[in-house]
NURO-669782 format. One record per residue (C-alpha): y, z, x. Coordinates in steps of 0.25 Angstrom, whole numbers, plus 2048, in hexadecimal, padded with zeros to 3 digits. Example, Ala and Ser with C-alpha at 12.3 -4.5 7.8 and 13.67 -1.06 7.14 Angstrom:
REM NURO-669782
> 7EE  81F  831
> 7FC  81D  837
REM end
This chain:
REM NURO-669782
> 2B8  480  777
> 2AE  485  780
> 2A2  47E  784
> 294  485  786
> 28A  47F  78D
> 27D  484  791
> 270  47F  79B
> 263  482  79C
> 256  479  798
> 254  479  789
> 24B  46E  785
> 254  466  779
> 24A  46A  76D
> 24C  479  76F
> 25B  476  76F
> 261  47C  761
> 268  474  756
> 276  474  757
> 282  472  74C
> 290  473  74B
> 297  482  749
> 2A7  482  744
> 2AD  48D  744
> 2B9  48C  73B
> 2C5  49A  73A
> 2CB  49B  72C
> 2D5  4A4  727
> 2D2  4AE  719
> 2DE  4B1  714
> 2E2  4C1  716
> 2EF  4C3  71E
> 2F0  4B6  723
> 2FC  4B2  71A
> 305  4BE  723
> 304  4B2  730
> 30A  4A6  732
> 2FF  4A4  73D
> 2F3  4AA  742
> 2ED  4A5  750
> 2E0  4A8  750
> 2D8  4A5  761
> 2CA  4A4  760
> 2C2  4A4  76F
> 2B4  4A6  76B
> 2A9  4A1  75E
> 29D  4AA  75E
> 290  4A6  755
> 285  4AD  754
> 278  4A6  750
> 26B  4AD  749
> 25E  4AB  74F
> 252  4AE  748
> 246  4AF  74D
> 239  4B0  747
> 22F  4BA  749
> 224  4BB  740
> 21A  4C8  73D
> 20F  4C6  734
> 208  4D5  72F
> 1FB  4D4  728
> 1F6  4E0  720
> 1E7  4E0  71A
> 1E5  4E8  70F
> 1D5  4EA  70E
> 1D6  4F8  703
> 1DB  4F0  6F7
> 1D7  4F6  6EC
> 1D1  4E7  6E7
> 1C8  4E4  6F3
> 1CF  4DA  6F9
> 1D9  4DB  706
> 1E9  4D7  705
> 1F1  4D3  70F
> 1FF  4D4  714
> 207  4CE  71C
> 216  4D0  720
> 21E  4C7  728
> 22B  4C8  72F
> 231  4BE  736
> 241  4BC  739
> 248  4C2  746
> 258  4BE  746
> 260  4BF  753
> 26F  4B9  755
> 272  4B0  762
> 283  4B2  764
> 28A  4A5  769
> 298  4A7  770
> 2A0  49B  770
> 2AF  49C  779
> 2B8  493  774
> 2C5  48D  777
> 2CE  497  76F
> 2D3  490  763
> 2DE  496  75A
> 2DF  495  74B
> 2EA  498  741
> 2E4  4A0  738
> 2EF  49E  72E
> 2EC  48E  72E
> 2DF  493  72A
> 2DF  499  71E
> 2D6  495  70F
> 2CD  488  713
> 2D2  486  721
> 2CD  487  72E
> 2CB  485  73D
> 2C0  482  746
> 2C0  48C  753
> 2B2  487  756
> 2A9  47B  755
> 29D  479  75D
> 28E  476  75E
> 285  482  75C
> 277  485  759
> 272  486  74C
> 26D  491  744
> 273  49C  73D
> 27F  4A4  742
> 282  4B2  73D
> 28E  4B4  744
> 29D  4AF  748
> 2A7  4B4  752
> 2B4  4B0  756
> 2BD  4B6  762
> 2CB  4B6  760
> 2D4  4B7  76C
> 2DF  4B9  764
> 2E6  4B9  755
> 2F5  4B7  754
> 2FD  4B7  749
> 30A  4B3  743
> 30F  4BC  739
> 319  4B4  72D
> 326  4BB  733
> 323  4B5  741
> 31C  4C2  749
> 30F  4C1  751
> 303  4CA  74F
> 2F7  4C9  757
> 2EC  4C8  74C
> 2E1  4D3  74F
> 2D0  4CD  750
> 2C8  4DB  752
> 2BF  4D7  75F
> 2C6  4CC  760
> 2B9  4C4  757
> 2B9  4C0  748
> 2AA  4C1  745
> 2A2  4BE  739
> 292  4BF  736
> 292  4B4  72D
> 283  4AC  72C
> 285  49B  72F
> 27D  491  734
> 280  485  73D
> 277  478  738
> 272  46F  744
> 279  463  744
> 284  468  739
> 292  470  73B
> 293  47C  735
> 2A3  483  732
> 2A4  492  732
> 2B0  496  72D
> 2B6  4A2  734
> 2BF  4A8  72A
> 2C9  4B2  72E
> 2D3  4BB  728
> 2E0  4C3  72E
> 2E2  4CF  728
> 2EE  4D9  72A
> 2EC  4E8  72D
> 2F5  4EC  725
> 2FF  4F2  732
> 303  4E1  735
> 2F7  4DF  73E
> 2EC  4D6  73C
> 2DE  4D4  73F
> 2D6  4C6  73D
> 2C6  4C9  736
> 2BC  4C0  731
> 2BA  4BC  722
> 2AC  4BB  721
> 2AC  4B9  711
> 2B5  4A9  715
> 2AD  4A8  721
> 2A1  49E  723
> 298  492  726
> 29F  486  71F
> 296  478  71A
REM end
């Protein structure tokens, strides 16, 4: 696992919470009953976090010509502006058998101390997805972009760990080869 450090002069009060991330690969269900295993290197964890920042804009409209002598007032306000802040984490590669993963099991790729807030987004690079087929033959496992993405809304409590569950399913093409995708519908922050 890589460590990140970073320097500069930041007085220990503007410094943000921090709380645990796990990130946890799972296995749904699909084709994965065609492999006896299916080697799965992940290189790299990317979160993004939502910032919000607060901008507030007060209208006033005086209305003098009411039709019962007395004026009325209006007012609008807005107020939210929401920006996302991308954190790239390199890790050392770590391989999971996603066919040792399958229903409630799981594995954790990544677990470190990250700021708090809300997140909006996960990535993972995969290096590389290998496959044992039942009758012995090896198939490279395709991974479009070579990430597995999903927007999925989640937030890290200060002082607390929060698991997401990556959930991934293998499904064939239908000409014997096989491409890895997200499953965002088993996918999720876990208490």
């Amino acid at each position: 696992m890589a460590i990140v450090a970073f320097a500069g002069c930041i007085e220990e009060e503007s410094l943000p919470s921090r709380g645990i991330l796990d990130v946890l690969v799972s296995d749904q269900p699909n084709d994965i009953g065609d492999f006896r295993h299916l080697n799965v290197t992940i290189t790299e964890v990317e979160v993004w976090r939502a910032i919000t920042s607060t901008t507030t804009t007060t209208e006033t409209d005086v209305d003098t010509d009411s039709p019962y002598g007395d004026s009325e007032t209006r007012s609008r306000t807005e107020i939210r502006t929401e920006t996302e802040s991308k954190v790239r984490i390199d890790i050392a590669p770590v391989t999971v058998d996603l066919v040792a993963l399958q229903g409630d099991a799981s594995a954790s790729v990544f677990r470190e101390d990250v700021t708090t807030g809300t997140y909006k987004r996960i990535e993972l690079e995969v290096a590389q997805a290998i496959g044992i087929l039942h009758d012995g033959s090896v198939v490279t496992v395709d991974v479009p972009g070579g990430r597995l993405f999903l927007n999925a809304d989640f937030v890290v409590e200060g002082g607390r760990e929060t698991d997401f569950v990556f959930d991934v399913t293998v499904t064939e093409r239908g000409t014997g080869d096989y491409f890895l995708q997200p499953n965002a519908g088993e996918s999720g922050a876990r208490a």
